[in-house]
N, C-alpha and C positions, 0 to 999 in steps of 0.2 A: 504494500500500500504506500503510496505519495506522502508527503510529507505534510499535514493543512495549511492551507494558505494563512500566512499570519504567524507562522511561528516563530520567525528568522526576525532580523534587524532591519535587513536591509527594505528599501520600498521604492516603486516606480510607479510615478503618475506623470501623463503625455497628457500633453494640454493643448488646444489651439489660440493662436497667434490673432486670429482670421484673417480675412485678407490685405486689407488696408491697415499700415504703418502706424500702430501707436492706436490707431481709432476704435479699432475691432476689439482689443484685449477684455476681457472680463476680469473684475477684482479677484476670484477666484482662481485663475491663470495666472495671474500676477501674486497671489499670496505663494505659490505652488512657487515659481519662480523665485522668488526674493527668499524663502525657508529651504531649500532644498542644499545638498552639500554639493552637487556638481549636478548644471544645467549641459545640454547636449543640443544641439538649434540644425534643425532639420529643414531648413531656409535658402531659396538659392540667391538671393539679393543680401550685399554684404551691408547695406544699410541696415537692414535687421538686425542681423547681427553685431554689429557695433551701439544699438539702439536696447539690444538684451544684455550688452559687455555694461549697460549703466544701471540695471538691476540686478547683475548679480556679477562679482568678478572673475569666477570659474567657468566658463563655457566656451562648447567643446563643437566646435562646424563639424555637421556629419557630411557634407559633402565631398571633402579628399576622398571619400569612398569611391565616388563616382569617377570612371575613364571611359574615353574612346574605345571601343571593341571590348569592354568588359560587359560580361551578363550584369542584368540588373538585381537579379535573385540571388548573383554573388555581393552583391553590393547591401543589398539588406539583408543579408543574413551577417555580413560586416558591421552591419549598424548596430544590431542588434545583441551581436554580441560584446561590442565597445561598449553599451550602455547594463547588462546583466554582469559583466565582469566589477563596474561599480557598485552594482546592488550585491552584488557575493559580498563584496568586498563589506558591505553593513552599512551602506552610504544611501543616501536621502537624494535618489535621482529623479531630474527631471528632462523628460523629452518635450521639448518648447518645436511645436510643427506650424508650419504656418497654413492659416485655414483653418479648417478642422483637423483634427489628429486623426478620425477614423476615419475620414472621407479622402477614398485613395490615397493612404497610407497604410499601405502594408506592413511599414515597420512599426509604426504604433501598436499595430493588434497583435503580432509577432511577439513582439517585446514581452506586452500583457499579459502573454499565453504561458510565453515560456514561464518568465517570473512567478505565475502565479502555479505553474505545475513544479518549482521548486521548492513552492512554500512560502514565496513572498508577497507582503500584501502588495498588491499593482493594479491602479485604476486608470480613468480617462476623462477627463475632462473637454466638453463641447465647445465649439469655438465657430466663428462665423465664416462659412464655406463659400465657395463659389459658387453653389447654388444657390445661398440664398443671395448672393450681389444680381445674380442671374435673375431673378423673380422681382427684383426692385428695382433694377437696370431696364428692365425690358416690358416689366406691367404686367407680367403673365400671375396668373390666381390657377395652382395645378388644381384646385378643384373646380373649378369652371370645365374644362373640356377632358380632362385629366392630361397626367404626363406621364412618358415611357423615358427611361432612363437607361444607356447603354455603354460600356467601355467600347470606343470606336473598335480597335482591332478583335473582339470579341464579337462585335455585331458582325463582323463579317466571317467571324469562323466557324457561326453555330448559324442554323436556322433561328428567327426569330419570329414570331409573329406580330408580324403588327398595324396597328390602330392608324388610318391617316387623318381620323377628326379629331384624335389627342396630338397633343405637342411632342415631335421626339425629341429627345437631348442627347446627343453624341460626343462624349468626352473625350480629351486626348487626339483629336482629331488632326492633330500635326505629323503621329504615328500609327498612324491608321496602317493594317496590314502589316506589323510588324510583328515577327514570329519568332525574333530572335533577343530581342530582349536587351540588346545592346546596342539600337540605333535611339539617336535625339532627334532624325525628324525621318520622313519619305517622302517620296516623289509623287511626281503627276499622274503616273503609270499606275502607282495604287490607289489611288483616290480615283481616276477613270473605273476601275474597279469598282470600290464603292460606289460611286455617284450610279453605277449599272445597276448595283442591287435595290438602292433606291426608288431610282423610276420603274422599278415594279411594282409600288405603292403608292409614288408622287410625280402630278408631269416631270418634266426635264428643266418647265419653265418656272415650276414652282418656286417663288423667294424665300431662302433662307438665312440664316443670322450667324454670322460668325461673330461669337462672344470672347472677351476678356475681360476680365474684371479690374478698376483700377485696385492698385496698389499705394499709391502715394497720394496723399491730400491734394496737392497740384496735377495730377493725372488724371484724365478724364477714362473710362473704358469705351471699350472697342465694341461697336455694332454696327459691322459691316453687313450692308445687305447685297446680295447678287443671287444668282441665278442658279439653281438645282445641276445645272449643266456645268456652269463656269466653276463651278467649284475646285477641279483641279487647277487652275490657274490663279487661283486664290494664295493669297501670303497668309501661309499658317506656322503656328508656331507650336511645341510641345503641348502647351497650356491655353491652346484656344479649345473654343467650342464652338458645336455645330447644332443650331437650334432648328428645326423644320417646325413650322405654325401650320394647326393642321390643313389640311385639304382636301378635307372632305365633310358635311354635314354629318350629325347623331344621329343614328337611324334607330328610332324607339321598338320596342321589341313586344307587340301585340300581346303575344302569347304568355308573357310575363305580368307586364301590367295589367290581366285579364285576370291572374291568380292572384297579383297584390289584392286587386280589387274584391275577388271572395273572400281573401280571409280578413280582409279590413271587414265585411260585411257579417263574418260570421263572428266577428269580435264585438260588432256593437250585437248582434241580435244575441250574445251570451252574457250582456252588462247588463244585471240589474238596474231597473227605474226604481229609485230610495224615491216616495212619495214628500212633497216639504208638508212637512208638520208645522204648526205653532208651537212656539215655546211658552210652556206653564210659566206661569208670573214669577219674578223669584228666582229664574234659569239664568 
């Protein structure tokens, strides 16, 4: 049997950053940060990081992990272990991600797993994603028409099913097609690809939204609009996104709201009528 989580010294809590500079932090990410014995900043902009070097003075850039033609699942399983090796050690770590910690971040949850199948206490703390800059940025409400949510080179390795009167979101869409795990962008070639799979579901001509989220209080985000077609000739970057608004009308489903409709009716016809009485004098 395992060891219970909690029994050891050492503890690891990932927190998100989110995504704008200073603006996004919650007090809670920020306690977690300023008490912990060695912060770990899981950030590719070194402003960040120079801006978490003023809350705490131990922090550790997990990005030397990352190289040209290295796997990226060598690369966090690297991370991962840089930051467990300090919780062995009985030290008070924090993993500071920018965004959210869970939201595509594989090494956050990683981290969490292992630590906590050693026996150490290890949480996570929420932080403000690009989703949600996505949804404020752009006016979209996912319960209005709903929204389908995809890792770009995922959408195209699996069948997927999908909705064209919901909103798709396509993450990562700078490496779309990428099988190997150690490219930072792709080409035309694979996004012609994709954009093929697409107009099986959306014209060609359909407008969609190439998103970024700002970062910096002075930066404005990115919403590019062009054409379902033009997409490979589009400038994408690792961290863009690929929004499609839907294109096609709800088409209400008779045969359902036919049975909503019985059993709403067999629910009033089993509710008692309480008659109103008067109340005796004195009540």
């Amino acid at each position: 049997m395992g060891t219970p989580a909690g029994d050891k010294p050492g503890r690891l809590v990932c927190v998100g950053l989110g995504m704008m500079l200073g603006a996004h932090i919650g007090p809670r990410a920020r306690s977690h940060i300023e008490q912990s014995d060695v912060v770990f900043a899981a950030v590719s902009d070194p402003l960040v990081e120079l801006w978490l070097k003023q809350m705490h003075q131990e922090v550790h850039s997990l990005q030397p992990y990352y190289a040209v033609g290295k796997s990226r699942r060598q690369t966090y399983r690297e991370m991962v272990d840089a930051m467990l090796v300090e919780v062995r050690a009985g030290k008070q770590v924090c993993g500071a991600f920018y965004g959210h910690p869970g939201v595509f971040a594989q090494v956050a949850h990683d981290a969490i797993a292992q630590a906590r199948r050693e026996g150490f206490l290890a949480h996570m703390e929420p932080g403000v994603s690009a989703e949600d800059c996505l949804y404020a940025d752009l006016g979209i409400d996912p319960g209005r028409y709903g929204c389908q949510h995809y890792e770009a080179s995922q959408f195209m390795f699996y069948r997927r099913r999908i909705d064209p009167a919901a909103y798709l979101v396509l993450w990562q869409i700078g490496i779309a097609g990428d099988r190997s795990c150690t490219r930072f962008a792709t080409g035309p070639a694979l996004r012609r690809l994709l954009v093929e799979r697409l107009i099986e579901d959306y014209p060609a001509y359909h407008e969609v939204i190439v998103y970024e989220a700002a970062t910096l209080p002075i930066s404005e985000p990115r919403m590019e609009r062009v054409k379902l077609r033009d997409l490979p000739d589009a400038q994408l970057h690792m961290h863009s996104t690929l929004v499609l608004p839907p294109a096609a009308m709800l088409q209400p489903d008779p045969d359902m709201l036919a049975r909503i409709e019985a059993v709403e009716r067999a629910d009033m016809a089993a509710t008692p009528i309480i008659a109103s009485l008067p109340l005796e004098e004195g009540v």
